[in-house]
C-alpha positions in Angstrom: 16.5 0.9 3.5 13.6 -1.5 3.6 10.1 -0.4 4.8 10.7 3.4 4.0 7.8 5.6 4.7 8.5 7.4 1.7 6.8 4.7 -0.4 3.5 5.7 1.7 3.6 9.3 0.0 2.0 8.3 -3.4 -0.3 5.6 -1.9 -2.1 8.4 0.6 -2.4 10.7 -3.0 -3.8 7.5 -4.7 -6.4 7.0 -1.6 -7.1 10.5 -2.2 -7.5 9.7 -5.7 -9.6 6.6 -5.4 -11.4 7.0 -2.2 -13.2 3.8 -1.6 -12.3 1.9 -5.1 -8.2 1.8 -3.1 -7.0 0.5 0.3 -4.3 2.5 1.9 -4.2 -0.5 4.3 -3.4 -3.0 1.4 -1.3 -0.8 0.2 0.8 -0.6 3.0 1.4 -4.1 3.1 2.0 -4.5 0.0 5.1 -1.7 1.0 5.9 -4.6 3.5 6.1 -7.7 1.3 7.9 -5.6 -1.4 10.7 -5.0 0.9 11.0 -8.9 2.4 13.7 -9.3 0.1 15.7 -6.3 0.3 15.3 -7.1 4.5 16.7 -11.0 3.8 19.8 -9.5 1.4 21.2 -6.9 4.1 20.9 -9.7 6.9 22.9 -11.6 4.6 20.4 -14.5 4.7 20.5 -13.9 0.7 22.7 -13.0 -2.3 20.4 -9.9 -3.6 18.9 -7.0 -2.4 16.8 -6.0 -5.5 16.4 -8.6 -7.2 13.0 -10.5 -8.1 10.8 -9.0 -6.4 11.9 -5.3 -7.6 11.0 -6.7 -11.7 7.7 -6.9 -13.3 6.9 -10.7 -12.8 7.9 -9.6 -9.0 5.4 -7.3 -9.0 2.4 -9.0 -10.9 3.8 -12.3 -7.9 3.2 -9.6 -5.0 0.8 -7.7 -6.1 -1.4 -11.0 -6.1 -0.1 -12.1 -2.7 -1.4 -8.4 -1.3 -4.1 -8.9 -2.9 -5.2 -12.0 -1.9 -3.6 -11.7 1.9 -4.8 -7.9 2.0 -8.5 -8.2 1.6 -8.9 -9.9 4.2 -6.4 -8.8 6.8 -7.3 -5.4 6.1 -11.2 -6.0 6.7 -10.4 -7.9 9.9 -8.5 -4.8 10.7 -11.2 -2.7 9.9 -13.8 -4.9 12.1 -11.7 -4.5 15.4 -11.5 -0.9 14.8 -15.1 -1.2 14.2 -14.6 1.2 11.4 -17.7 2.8 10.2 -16.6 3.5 6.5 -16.9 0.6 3.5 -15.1 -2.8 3.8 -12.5 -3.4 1.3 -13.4 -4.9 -1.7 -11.8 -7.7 -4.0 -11.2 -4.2 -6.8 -9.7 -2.1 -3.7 -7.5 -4.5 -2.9 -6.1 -5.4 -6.0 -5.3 -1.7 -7.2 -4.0 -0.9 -4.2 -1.6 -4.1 -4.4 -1.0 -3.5 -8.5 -0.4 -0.2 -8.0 1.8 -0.5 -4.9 3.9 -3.1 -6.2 4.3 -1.4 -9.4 5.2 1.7 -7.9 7.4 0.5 -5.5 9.6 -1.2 -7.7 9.6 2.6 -10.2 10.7 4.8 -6.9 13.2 2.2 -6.0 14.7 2.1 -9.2 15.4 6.0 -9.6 18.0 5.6 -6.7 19.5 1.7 -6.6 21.4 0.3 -9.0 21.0 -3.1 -8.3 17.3 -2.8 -10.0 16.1 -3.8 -13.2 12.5 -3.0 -12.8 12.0 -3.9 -16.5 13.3 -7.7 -16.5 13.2 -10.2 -18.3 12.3 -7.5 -21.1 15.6 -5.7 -20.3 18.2 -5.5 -17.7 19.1 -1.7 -17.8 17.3 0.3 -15.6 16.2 3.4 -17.6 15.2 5.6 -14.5 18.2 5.0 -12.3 18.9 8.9 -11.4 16.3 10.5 -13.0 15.6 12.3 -9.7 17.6 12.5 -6.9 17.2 10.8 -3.9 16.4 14.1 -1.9 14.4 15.2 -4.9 12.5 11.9 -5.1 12.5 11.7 -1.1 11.0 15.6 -0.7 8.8 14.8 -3.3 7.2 11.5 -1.5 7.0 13.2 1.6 5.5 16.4 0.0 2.8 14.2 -1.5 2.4 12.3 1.3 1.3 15.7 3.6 -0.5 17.2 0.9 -2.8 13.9 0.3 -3.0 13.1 3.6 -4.7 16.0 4.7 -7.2 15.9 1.8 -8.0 12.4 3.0 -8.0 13.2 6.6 -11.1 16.0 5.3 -12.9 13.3 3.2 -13.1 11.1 6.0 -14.1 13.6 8.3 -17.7 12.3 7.5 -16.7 9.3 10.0 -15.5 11.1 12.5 -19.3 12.5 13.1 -20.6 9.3 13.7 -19.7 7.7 17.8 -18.0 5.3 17.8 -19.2 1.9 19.4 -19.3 2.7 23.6 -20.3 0.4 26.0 -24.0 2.2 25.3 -24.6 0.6 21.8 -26.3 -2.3 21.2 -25.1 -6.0 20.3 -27.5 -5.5 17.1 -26.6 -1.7 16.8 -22.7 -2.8 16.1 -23.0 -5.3 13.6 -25.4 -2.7 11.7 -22.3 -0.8 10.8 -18.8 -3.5 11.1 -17.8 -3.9 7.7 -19.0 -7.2 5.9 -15.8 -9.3 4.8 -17.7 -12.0 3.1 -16.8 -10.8 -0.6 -20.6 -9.8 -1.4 -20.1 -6.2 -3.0 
């Protein structure tokens, strides 16, 4: 099924992980553009389901896409939130896309045999069944919950500070919006 949440699972224990140096947000969309293809194939706009985009050039192409697309989507995201935490960096981005596209295509291929995550090197897949898919599916969601929480108590540092009311000022609000202009 494209766009699982179960994807979302070891990107919350990697923001949990990396804290500032990884975007969930890019992440997430990097979730999204993996699954483009998959989406086209079972409308039947396509021949494949897993095809490029689940490999490694796939996921070098997508990753860089995220990255690229992510930064500054997610920053713009974070600036009409008026988000109080860091901006996303050009490094935050890219690990989060890397690391999302990566592992994307390494859950997928323990449960669909269509994949072959390690092409044009090979075109077995060496990981199809290792797990389960309720095995692989508890474990996402398991992860998920258990890293979400421990990022839902480091951010509780933000939570402290108000967030902008009608009794801030004009100058008091750009104080703390996120700068997207690449300077880190």
């Amino acid at each position: 099924m494209p766009f699982t949440p179960f994807h979302l699972g070891p990107g919350l224990a990697c923001k949990a992980i990396g804290g500032r140096h990884f975007s969930f947000l890019v992440f997430g969309g990097t979730q999204v553009l993996m699954d483009i293809e998959p989406l086209l194939g079972l409308l039947g706009l396509i021949d494949s389901v897993h095809g490029l985009s689940h490999t490694l050039p796939g996921a070098l192409l997508i990753g860089l896409l995220a990255t690229l697309s992510g930064k500054p989507i997610s920053n713009a995201v974070l600036g009409w939130l008026r988000w109080r935490g860091p901006a996303v960096s050009w490094a935050s981005a890219a690990s989060a896309a890397w690391l999302g596209s990566f592992s994307h295509i390494g859950l997928d291929a323990l449960m669909h045999a269509d994949i072959q995550p390690l092409w044009p090197l090979s075109t077995a897949n060496p990981w199809l069944h290792a797990l389960s898919w309720q095995a692989l599916h508890g474990a996402c969601l398991l992860l998920g919950l258990l890293a979400g929480a421990l990022v839902l108590w480091q951010q509780r540092r933000h939570w402290r500070q108000p967030w902008a009311s009608a009794t801030h000022s004009p100058a008091a609000d750009k104080a703390v919006t996120p700068k997207c202009d690449g300077h880190r």
